[in-house]
C-alpha positions as CSV (number, residue, x, y, z in Angstrom):
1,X,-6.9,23.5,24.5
2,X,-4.3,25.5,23.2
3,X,-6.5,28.0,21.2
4,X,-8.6,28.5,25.3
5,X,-4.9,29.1,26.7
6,X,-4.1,31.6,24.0
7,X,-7.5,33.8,24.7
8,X,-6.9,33.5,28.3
9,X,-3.3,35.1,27.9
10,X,-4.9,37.9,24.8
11,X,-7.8,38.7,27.7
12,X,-5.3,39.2,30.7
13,X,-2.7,41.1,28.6
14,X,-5.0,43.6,27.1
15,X,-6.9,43.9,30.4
16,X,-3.6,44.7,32.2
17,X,-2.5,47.1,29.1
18,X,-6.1,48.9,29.2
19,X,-6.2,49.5,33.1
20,X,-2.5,51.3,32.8
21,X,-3.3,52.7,29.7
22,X,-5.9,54.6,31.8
23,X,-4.2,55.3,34.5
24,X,-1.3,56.9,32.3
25,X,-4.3,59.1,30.9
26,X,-5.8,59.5,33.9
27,X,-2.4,61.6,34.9
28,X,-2.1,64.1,32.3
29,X,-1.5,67.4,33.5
30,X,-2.8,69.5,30.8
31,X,-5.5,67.6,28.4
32,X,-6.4,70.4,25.8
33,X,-7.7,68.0,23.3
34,X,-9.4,65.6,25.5
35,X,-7.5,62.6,25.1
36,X,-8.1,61.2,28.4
37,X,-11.8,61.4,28.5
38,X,-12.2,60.1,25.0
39,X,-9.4,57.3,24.8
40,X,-11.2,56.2,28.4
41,X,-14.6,55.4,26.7
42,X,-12.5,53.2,24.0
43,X,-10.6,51.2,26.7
44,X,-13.9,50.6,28.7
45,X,-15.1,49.0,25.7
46,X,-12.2,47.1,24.8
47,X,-12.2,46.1,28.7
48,X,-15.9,44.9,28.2
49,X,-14.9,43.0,25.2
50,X,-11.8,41.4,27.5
51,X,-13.9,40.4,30.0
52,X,-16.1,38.6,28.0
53,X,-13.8,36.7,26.1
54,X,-11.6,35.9,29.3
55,X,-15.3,34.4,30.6
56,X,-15.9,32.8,28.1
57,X,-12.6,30.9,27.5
58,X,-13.1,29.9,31.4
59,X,-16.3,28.2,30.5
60,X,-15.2,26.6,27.3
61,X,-12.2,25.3,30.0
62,X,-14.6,24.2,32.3
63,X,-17.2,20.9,32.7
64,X,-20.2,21.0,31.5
65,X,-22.5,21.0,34.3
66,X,-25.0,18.8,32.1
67,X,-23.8,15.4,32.4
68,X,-24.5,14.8,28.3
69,X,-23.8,18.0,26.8
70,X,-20.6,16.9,25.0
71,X,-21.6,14.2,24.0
72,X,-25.1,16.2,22.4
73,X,-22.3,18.8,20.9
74,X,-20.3,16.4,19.0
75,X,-23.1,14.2,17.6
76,X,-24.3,17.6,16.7
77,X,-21.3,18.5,14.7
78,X,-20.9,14.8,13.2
79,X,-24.2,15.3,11.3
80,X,-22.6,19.3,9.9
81,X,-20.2,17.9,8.8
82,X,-21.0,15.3,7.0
């Protein structure tokens, strides 16, 4: 649970730094080397990459909707690992 809490708070905090990270780009008066345009395609990738993790920690955190799929996942890993 903790390692789910942990992604959730990584996901949020880099979301949040990206989308003013842009915006502080976004108002450069003078961008002779192109810093906002290229620096934007890197935080919509990070964003992607954010959002995806964020969605997936929110489905780890939620139940199943398959009444027997924990129960199927940890049989699953008893036989790995032994």
């Amino acid at each position: 649970m903790l390692n789910r809490t942990i992604t959730l708070v990584v996901a949020i905090a880099t979301l949040t730094s990206n989308g003013l990270t842009s915006l502080l780009f976004a108002q450069l008066p003078d961008d002779t080397y192109h810093l906002a345009s290229n620096f934007s395609w890197y935080l919509r990738f990070a964003n992607i990459l954010s959002i995806f993790g964020f969605i997936g920690a929110l489905r780890v955190c939620s139940p199943s909707p398959l009444p027997n799929i924990n129960l199927l996942t940890k049989i699953h890993s008893n036989m790995h690992s032994a």
